[in-house]
C-alpha positions as CSV (number, residue, x, y, z in Angstrom):
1,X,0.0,0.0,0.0
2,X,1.8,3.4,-1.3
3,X,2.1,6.0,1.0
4,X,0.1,9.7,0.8
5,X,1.0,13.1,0.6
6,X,0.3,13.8,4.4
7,X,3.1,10.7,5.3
8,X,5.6,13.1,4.2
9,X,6.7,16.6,5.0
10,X,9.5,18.5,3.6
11,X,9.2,21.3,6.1
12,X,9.2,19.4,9.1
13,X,11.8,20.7,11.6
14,X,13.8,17.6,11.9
15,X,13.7,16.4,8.4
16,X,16.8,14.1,7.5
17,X,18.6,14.0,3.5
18,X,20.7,10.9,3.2
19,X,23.2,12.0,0.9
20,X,25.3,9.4,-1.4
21,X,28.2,10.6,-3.1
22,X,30.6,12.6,-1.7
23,X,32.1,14.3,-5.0
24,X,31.2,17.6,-6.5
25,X,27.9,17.1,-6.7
26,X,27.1,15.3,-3.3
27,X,29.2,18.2,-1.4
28,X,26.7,20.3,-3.5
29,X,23.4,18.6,-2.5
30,X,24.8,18.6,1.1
31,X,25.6,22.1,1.3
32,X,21.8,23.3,0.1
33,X,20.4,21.1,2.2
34,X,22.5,22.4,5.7
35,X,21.3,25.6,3.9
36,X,17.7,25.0,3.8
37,X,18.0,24.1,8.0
38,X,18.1,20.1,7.2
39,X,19.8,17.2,9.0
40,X,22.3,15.7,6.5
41,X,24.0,12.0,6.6
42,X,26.7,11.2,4.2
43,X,28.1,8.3,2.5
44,X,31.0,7.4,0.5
45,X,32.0,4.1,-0.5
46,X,35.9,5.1,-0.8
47,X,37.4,5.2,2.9
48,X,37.7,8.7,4.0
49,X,36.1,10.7,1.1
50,X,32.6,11.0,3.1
51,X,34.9,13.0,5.9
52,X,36.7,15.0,3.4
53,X,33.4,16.0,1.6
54,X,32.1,17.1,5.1
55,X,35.2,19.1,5.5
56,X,35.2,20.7,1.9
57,X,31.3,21.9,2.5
58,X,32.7,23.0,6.2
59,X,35.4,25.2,4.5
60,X,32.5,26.3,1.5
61,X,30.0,27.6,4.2
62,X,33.0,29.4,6.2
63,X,34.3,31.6,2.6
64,X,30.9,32.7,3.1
65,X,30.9,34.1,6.4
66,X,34.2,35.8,5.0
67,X,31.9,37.3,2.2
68,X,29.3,38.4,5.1
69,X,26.5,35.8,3.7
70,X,26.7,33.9,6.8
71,X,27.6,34.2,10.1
72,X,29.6,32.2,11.5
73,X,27.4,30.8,14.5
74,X,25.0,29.9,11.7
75,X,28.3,27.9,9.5
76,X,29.0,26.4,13.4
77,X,25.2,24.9,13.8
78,X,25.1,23.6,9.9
79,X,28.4,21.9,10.7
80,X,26.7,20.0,13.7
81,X,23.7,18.9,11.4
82,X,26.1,16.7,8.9
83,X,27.3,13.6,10.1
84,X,29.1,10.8,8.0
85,X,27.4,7.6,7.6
86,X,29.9,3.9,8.0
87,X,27.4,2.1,6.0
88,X,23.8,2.7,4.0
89,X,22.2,1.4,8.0
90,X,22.9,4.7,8.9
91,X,20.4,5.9,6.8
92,X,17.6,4.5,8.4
93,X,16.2,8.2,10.3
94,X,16.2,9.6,6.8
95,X,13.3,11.4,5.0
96,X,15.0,11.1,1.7
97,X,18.0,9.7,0.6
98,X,19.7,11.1,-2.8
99,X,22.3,9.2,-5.0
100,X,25.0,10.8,-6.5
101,X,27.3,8.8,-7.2
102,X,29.2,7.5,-10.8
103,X,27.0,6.9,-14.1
104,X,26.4,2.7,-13.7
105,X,22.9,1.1,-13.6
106,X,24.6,-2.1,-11.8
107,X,25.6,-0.1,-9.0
108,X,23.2,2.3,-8.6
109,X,20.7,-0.6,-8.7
110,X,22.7,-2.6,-5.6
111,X,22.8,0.6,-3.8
112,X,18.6,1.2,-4.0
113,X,18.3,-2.7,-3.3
114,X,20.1,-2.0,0.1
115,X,18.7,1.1,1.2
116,X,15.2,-0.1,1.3
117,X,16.1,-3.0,3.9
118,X,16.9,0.3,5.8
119,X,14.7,2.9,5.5
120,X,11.0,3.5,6.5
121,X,8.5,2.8,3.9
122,X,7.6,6.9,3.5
123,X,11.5,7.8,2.9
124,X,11.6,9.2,-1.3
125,X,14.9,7.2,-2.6
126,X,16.2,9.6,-5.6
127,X,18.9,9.4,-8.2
128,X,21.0,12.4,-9.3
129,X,21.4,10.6,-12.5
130,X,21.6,12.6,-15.4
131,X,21.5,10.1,-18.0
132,X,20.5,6.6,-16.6
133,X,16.3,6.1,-17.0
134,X,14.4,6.4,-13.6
135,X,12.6,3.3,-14.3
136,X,15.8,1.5,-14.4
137,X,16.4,2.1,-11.1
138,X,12.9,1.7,-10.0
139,X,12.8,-1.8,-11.3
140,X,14.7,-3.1,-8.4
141,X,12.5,-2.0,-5.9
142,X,10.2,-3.1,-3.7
143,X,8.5,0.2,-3.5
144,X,9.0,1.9,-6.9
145,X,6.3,4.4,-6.6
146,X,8.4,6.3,-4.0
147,X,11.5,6.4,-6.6
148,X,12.3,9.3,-8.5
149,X,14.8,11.3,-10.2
150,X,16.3,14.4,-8.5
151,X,18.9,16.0,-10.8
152,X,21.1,18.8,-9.4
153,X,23.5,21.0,-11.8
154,X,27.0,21.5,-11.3
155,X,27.9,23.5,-8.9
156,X,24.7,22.7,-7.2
157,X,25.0,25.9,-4.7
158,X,25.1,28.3,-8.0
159,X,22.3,26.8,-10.1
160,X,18.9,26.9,-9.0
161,X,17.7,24.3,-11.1
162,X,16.4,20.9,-10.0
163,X,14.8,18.5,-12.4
164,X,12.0,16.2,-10.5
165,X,11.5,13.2,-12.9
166,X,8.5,11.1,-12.8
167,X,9.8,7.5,-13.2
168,X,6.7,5.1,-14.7
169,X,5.7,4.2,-11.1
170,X,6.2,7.8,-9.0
171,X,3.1,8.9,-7.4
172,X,2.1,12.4,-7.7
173,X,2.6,12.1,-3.9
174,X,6.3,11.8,-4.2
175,X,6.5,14.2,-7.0
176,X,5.3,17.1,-4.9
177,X,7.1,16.0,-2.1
178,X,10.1,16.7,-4.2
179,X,9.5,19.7,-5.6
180,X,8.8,21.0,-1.9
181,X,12.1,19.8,-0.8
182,X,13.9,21.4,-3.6
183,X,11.9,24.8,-2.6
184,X,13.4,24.4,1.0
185,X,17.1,23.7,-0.4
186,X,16.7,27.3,-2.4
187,X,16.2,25.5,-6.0
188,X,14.0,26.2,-8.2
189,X,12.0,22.6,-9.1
190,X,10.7,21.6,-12.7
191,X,8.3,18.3,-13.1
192,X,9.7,16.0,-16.0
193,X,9.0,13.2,-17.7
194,X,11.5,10.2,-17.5
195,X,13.5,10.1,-21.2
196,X,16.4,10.0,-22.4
197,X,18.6,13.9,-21.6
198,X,15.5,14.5,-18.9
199,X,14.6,18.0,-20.1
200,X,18.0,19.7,-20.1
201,X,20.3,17.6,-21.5
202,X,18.1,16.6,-24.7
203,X,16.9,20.4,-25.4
204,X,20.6,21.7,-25.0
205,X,21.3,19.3,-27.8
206,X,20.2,21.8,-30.6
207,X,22.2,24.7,-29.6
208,X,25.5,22.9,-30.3
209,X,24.8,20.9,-32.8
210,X,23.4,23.3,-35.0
211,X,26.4,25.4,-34.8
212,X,28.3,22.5,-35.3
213,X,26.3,21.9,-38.5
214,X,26.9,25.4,-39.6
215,X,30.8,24.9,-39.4
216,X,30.7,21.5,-40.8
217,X,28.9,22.6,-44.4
218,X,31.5,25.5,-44.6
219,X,28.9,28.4,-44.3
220,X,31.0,30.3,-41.2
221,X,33.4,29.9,-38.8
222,X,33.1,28.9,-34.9
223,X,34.4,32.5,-34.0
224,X,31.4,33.8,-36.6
225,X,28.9,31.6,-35.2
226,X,29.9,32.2,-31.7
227,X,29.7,36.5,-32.3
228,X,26.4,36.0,-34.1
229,X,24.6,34.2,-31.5
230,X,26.4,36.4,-28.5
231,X,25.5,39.4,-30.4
232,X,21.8,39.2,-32.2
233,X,20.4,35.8,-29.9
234,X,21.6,37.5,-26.5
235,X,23.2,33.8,-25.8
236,X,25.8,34.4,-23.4
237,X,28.2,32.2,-24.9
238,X,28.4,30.9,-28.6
239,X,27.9,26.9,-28.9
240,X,31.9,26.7,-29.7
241,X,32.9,28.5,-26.7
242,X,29.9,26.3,-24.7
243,X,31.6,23.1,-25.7
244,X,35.2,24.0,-24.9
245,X,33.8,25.5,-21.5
246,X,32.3,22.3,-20.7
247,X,34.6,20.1,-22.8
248,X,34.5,18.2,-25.8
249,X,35.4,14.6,-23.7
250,X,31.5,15.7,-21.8
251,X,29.4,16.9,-24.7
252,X,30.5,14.9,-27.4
253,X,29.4,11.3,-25.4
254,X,26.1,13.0,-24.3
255,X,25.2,14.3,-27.6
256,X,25.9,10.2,-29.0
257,X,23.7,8.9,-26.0
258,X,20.8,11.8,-26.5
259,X,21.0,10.9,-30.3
260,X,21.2,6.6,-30.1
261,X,18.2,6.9,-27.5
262,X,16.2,8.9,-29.4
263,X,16.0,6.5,-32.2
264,X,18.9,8.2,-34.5
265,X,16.6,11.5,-34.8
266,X,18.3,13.5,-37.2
267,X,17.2,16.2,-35.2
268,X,19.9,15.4,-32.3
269,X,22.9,14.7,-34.9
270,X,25.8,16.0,-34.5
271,X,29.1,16.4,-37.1
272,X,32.2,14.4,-38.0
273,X,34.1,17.5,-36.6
274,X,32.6,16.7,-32.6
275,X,33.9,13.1,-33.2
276,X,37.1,14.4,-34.6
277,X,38.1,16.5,-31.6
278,X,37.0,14.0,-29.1
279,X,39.1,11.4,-30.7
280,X,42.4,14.0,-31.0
281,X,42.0,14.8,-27.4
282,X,41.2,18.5,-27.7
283,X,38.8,18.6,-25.2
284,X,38.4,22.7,-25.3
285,X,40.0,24.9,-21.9
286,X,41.0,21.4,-20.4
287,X,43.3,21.2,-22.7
288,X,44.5,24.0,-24.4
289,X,42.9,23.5,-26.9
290,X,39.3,22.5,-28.9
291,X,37.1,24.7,-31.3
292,X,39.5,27.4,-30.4
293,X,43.2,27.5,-28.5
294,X,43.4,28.8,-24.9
295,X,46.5,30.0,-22.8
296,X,47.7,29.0,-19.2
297,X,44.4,30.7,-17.5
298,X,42.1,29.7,-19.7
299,X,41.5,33.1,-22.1
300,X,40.9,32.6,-26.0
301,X,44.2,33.5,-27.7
302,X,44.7,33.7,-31.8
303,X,40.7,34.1,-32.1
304,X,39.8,35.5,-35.9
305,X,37.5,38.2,-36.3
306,X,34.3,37.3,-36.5
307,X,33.9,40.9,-38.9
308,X,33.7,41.4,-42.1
309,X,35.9,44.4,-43.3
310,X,36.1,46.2,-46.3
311,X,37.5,49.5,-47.9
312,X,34.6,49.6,-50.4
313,X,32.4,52.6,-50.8
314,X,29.2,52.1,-49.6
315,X,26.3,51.1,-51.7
316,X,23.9,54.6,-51.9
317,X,21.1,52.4,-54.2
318,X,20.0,48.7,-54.1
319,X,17.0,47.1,-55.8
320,X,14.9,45.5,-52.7
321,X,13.6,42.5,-53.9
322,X,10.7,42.4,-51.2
323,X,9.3,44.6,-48.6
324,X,11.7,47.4,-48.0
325,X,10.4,47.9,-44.1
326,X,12.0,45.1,-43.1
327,X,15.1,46.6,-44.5
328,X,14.8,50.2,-43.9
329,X,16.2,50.8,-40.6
330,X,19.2,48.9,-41.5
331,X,20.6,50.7,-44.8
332,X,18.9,54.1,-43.6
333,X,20.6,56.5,-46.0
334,X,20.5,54.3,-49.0
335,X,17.8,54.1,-51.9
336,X,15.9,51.1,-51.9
337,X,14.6,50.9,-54.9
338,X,11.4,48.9,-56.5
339,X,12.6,48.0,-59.8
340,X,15.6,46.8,-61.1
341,X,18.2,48.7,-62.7
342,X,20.3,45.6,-63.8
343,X,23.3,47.0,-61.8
344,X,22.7,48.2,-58.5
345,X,23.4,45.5,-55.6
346,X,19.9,43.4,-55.2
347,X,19.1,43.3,-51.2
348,X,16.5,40.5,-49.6
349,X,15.6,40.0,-46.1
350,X,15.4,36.2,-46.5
351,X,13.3,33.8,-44.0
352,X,14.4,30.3,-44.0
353,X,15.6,30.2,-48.0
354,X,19.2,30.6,-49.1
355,X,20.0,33.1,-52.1
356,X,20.3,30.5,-54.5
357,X,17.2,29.2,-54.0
358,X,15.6,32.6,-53.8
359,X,17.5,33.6,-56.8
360,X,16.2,30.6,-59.0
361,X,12.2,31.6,-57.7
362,X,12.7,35.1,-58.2
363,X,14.3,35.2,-61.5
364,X,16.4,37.7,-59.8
365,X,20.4,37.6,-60.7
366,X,22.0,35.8,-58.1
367,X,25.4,37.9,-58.8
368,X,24.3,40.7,-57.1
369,X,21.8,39.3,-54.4
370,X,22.9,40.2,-51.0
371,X,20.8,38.6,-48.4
372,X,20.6,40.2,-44.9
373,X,19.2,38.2,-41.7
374,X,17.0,40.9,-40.2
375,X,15.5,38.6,-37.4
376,X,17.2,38.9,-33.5
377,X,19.0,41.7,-31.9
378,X,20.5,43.8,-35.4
379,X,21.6,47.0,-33.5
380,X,25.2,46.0,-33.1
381,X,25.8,43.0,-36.0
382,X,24.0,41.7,-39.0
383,X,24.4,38.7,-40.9
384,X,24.9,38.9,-44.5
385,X,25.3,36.3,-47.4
386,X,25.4,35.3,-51.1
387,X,24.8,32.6,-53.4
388,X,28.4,30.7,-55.3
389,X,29.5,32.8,-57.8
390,X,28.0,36.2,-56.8
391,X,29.7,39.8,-57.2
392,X,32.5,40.5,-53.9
393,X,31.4,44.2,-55.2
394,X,27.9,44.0,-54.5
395,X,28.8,42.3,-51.0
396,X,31.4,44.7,-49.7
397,X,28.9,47.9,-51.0
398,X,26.6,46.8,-48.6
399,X,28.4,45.7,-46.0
400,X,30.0,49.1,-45.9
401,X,26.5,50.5,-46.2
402,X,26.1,48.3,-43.0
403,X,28.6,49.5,-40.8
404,X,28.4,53.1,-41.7
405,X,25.2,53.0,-39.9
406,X,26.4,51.8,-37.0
407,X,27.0,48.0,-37.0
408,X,29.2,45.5,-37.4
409,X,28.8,42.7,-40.2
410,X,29.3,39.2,-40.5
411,X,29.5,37.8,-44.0
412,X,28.8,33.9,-44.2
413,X,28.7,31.5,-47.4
414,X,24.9,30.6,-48.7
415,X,23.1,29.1,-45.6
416,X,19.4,27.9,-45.5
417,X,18.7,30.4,-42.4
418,X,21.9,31.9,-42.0
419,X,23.1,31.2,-38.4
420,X,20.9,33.0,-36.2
421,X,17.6,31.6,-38.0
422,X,18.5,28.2,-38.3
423,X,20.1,28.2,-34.3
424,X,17.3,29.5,-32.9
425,X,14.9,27.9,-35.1
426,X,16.1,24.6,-34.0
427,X,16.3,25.7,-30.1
428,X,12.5,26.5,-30.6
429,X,11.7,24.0,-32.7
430,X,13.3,21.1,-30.5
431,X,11.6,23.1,-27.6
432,X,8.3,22.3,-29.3
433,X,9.1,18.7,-30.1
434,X,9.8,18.3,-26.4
435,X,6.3,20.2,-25.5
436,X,4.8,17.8,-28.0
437,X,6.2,14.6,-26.6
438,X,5.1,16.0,-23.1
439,X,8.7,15.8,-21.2
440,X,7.1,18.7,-19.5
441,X,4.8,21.6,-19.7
442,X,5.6,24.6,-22.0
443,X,6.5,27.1,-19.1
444,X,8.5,24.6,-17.2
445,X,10.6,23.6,-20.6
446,X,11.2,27.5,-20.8
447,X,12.1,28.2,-17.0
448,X,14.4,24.6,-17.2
449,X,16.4,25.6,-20.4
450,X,17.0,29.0,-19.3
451,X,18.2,27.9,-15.5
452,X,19.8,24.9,-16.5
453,X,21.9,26.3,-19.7
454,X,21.5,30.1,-19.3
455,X,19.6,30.7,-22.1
456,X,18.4,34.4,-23.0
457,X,15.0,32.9,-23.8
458,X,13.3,29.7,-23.5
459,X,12.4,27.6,-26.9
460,X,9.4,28.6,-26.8
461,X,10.3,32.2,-25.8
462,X,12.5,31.8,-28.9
463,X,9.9,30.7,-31.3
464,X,7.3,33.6,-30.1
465,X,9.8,36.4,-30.6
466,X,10.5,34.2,-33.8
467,X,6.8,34.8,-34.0
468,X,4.9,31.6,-34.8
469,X,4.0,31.8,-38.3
470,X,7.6,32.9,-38.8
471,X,9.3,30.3,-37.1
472,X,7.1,27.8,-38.7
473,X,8.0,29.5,-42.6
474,X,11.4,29.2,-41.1
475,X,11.7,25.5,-40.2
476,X,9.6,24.5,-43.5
477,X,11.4,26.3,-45.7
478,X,15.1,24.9,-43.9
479,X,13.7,21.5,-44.7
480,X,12.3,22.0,-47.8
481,X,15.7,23.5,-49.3
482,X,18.1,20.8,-47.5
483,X,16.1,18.3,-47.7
484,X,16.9,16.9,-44.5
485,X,14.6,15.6,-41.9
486,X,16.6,17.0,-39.2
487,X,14.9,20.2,-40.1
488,X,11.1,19.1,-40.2
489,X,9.1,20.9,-38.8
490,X,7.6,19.5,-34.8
491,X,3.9,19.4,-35.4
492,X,3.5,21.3,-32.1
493,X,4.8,24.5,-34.2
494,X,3.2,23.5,-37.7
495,X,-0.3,23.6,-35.6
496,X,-0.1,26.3,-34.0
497,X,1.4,28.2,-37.4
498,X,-1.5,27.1,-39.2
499,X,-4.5,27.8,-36.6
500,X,-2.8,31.6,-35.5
501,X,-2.7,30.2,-32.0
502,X,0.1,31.1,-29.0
503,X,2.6,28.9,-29.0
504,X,2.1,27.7,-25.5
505,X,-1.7,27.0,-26.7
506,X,-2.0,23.0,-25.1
507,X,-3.1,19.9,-27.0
């Protein structure tokens, strides 16, 4: 017989968190729960390393008296509340017990097989897992309806994020006990579905591997992409500088196991390149060197520019070929022009299309067809592009035209979306998938993403500033002109497109 919501209370005075796992992210878990005024127990296998964590949160707790965030007779009673545990017995006062320890479904199995000999039938068992399915775990237990994922994000004290997972058995009982708990340790919880990536992992998939598709077809550089997406998508870090942050040796696996368990969705592949540095060891800032080389501390060195630069006078007439409001603002001071004059530079504010593919449906010549990407943030930079074989003239006039009015420019080979539009499209569009799939609610896939990964905007966030007709011309036309599924649109957004709705609207 399961338990009930009134069996369990995460604000009781005396509650108890069984941490095990004294590494990074145990000392983590431990150090919001002293925090949050809880009784901690801690376990590590490994002789001596459940002492050392204590000590490591001790000396943690104490910088921040030094930074006059605690005091120090508060650091002195959360030190009293942690206590190391010989053995998983000493678990058996706990209210909830959370796993942290290494990525193996053998062990962490043995290790929920034991603790239910020794706690009390209401005590939530949780994994920290960020990768292994809840129900795997579950399956061992007696009582898998009080088993559930609880997955913190490094460094736990930092990030407010915790994802709650609903295994197949978890009662809604557990679920809300959870998210309570998480409240009390200062997080912030979300509600997800058990799959493969949870919410975070599997929606941060798009980001870097569409920037890694960019590079990979030769349409820009990482140093382009990163500028672009720092610049007009308000991201705070490109994808390139993302990966070496966080290392190829970590992203490069999780993208394989997101991709594999999702059924080889071309929507979560990534590019020979990933494999490549993985294999070479260029693991990003760990090493010196990944997408980009790094010195002693860590600080990009021998970057290119990002910029295009020209000495070229700028262009003072250009035949719009389409609404000229989407491009006024942009070359204000220049005569955009309705008809053709068969030698002025030809300007487009493309949606989805490339320039050759625009060029063939217009009838327009492709020579002098500059395309400008006038979605995102285009105060400081703009994306440009052209089709193979087109005029450097007609490029550089309006590029100058460009920066003479303030911004800088980044010139790119002929790209389905340029880089901004098809990043952000896929964000948003994997966003959707996910909504569609239910991993979670639309709100909570926006709050997760931009907690979790620091996103300016959640997916869905993206696709509504995309607007949603927009976004869904976007994604069509991307697959229509690539012809790859990875591209297709997530019927989420095509429904919404085609009724007018919000994109949050639910099923």
């Amino acid at each position: 017989m399961s338990a009930s919501s009134g069996a369990f209370d995460a604000n009781r005075a005396d509650f108890t968190v069984g941490v095990i796992g004294a590494g990074a992210m145990g000392q983590g878990i431990v150090q919001v729960s002293l925090q949050g005024g809880m009784n901690v127990v801690l376990f590590d296998a490994k002789d001596g390393s459940a002492a050392a964590g204590r000590e490591q949160v001790i000396k943690r707790l104490e910088r921040l008296v030094e930074k006059g965030k605690l005091t120090a007779d508060a650091v002195a009673a959360m030190a009293d509340k942690v206590s190391v545990a010989g053995s998983l017995a000493d678990f058996s006062g706990c209210h909830t017990v959370v796993e942290a320890i290494f990525e193996n479904l053998e062990v962490k199995q043995q290790v929920f097989s034991e603790l239910e000999n020794h706690v009390s039938d209401n005590c939530l068992l949780t994994s920290n897992t960020s990768s292994l399915p809840i129900g795997s775990i579950a399956r061992v237990c007696k009582k898998p309806e009080r088993v559930a994922g609880f997955h913190f994000f490094n460094p736990v004290p930092l990030m407010r994020l915790v994802e709650v997972i609903r295994g197949p058995g978890t009662e809604e009982w557990v679920m809300d006990g959870l998210c309570a708990l998480g409240e009390r340790m200062g997080r912030t919880p979300v509600k997800v579905k058990d799959a493969p990536g949870f919410l975070v992992n599997f929606g941060g998939r798009a980001f870097t591997t569409e920037g890694l598709a960019v590079v990979h077809e030769g349409v820009a550089t990482p140093a382009q992409v990163d500028a672009v997406m720092r610049d007009c998508g308000h991201f705070r870090m490109g994808p390139f500088q993302l990966m070496d942050l966080t290392g190829i040796d970590v992203n490069y696996p999780v993208s394989q196991i997101v991709h594999q368990q999702y059924s080889y969705d071309p929507r979560l592949r990534t590019v020979p390149l990933h494999k490549a540095l993985y294999d070479a060891g260029r693991f990003g800032r760990k090493t010196g060197i990944g997408h980009f080389r790094y010195d002693e501390k860590g600080q990009e060195i021998d970057t290119p520019s990002p910029d295009h630069e020209t000495t070229a006078a700028p262009a003072v007439q250009v035949y719009c070929a389409g609404p000229a409001s989407e491009l006024s603002d942009l070359l204000a001071g220049v005569s955009l022009d309705e008809t053709d004059d068969g030698s002025s530079p030809i300007v487009a504010a493309l949606f989805g299309e490339d320039c050759s593919t625009f060029a063939s449906r217009m009838g327009i010549d492709h020579r002098r067809l500059v395309a400008i990407d006038v979605t995102g943030d285009t105060s400081k930079r703009v994306t440009i592009m052209s089709a193979p074989g087109a005029s450097t003239e007609a490029l550089n006039a309006v590029s100058a035209a460009l920066q003479k009015n303030g911004r800088k420019v980044t010139a790119i080979a002929d790209s389905a979306g340029f880089i901004g539009q098809r990043i952000r499209g896929m964000v948003g569009n994997l966003g959707c998938e996910m909504a569609q799939i239910q991993i979670a609610d639309p709100d909570s896939i926006d709050l997760a993403m931009k907690l979790g990964l620091n996103y300016p905007l959640g997916p869905l966030e993206i696709i509504a500033d995309l607007g949603v007709e927009r976004a869904f011309a976007i994604m069509a036309a991307m697959h229509a002109v690539s012809g790859d599924d990875r591209y297709r649109p997530s019927v989420w957004l095509r429904r919404r497109a085609q009724l007018g709705l919000d994109i949050k609207t639910p099923n």
